[in-house]
C-alpha positions as CSV (number, residue, x, y, z in Angstrom):
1,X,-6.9,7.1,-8.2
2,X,-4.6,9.5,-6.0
3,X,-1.8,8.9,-3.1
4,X,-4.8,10.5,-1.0
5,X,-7.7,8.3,-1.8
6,X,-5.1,5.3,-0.4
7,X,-4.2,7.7,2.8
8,X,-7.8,8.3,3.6
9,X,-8.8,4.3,2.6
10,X,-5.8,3.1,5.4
11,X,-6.4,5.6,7.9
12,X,-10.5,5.0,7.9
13,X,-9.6,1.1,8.8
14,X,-7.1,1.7,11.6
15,X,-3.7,1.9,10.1
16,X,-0.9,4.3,10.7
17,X,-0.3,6.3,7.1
18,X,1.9,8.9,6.5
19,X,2.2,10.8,2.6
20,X,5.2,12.8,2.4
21,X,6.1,14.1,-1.5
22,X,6.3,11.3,-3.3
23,X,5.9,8.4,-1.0
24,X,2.8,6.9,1.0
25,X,4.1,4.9,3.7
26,X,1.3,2.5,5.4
27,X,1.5,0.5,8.6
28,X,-0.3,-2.6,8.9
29,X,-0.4,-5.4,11.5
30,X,2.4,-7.1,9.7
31,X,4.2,-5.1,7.7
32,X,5.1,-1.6,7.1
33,X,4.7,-0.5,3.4
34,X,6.0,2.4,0.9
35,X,4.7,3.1,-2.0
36,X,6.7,5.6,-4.5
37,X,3.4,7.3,-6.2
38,X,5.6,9.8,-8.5
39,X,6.1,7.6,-11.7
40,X,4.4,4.4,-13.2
41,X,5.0,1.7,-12.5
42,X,4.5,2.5,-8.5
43,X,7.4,0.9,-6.6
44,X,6.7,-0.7,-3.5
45,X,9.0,-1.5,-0.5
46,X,8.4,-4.0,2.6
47,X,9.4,-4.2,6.0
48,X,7.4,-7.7,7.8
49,X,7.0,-6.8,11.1
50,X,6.3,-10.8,11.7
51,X,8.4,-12.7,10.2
52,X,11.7,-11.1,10.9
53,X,13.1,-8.0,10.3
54,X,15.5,-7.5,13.5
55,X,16.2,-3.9,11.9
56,X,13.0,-1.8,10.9
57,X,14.6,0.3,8.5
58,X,15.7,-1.9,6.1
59,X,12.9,-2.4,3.2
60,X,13.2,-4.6,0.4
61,X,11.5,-4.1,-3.1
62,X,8.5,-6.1,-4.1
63,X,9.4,-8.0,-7.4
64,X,6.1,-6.6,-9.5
65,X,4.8,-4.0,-11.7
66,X,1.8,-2.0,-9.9
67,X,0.6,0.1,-12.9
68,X,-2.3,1.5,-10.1
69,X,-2.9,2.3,-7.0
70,X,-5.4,-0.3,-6.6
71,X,-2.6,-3.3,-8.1
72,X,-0.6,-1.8,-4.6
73,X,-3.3,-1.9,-2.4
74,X,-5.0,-5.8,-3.6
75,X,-0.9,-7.1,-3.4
76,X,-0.9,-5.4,0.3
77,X,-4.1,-7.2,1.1
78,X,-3.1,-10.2,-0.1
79,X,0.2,-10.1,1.8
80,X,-1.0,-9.0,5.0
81,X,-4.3,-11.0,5.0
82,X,-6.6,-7.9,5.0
83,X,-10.3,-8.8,4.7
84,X,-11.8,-8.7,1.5
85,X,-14.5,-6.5,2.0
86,X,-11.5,-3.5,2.5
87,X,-11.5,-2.1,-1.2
88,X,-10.4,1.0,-3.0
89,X,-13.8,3.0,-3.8
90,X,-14.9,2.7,-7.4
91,X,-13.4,6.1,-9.2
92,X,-16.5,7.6,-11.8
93,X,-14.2,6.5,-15.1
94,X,-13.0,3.2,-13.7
95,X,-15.2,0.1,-14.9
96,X,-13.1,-2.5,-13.0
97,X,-14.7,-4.2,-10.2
């Protein structure tokens, strides 16, 4: 998995994403998202667009352990009601499904 496998997966289904150093920031319909890609486990901030959030810039911390890439993007899914069908390509030595 790599920060730019998640860029190109967000930006082929319509959303804004942005990867600066060590950060991958993705827009969705309800929320705005950072991801921290430069230690395990990945952090991940939150900013609901819906419910809230009278000051944009203020993200708050999602209380779990992402230990990959495809943890942040199934718990950004799940959160934002993302169709199932939306997943992270398999990677050749991943056997997960």
């Amino acid at each position: 998995e790599s920060a730019e496998m998640l860029v190109d997966l967000c930006e082929g289904i319509g959303f804004q994403c942005e990867r600066q150093r060590n950060t991958v920031q993705i827009e969705t319909e309800k929320g705005i998202w950072r991801v921290y890609t430069n230690a395990l486990p990945y952090k991940l901030e939150h900013i609901n667009k819906i419910y809230g959030a009278t000051n944009r810039t203020e993200f708050h911390t999602q209380p779990k352990i992402f230990l990959s890439l495809r943890d942040v993007w199934t718990y950004i899914k799940k959160h934002d009601g993302i169709a199932d069908d939306v997943q992270i390509p398999k990677f050749p030595e991943d056997n997960s499904n």
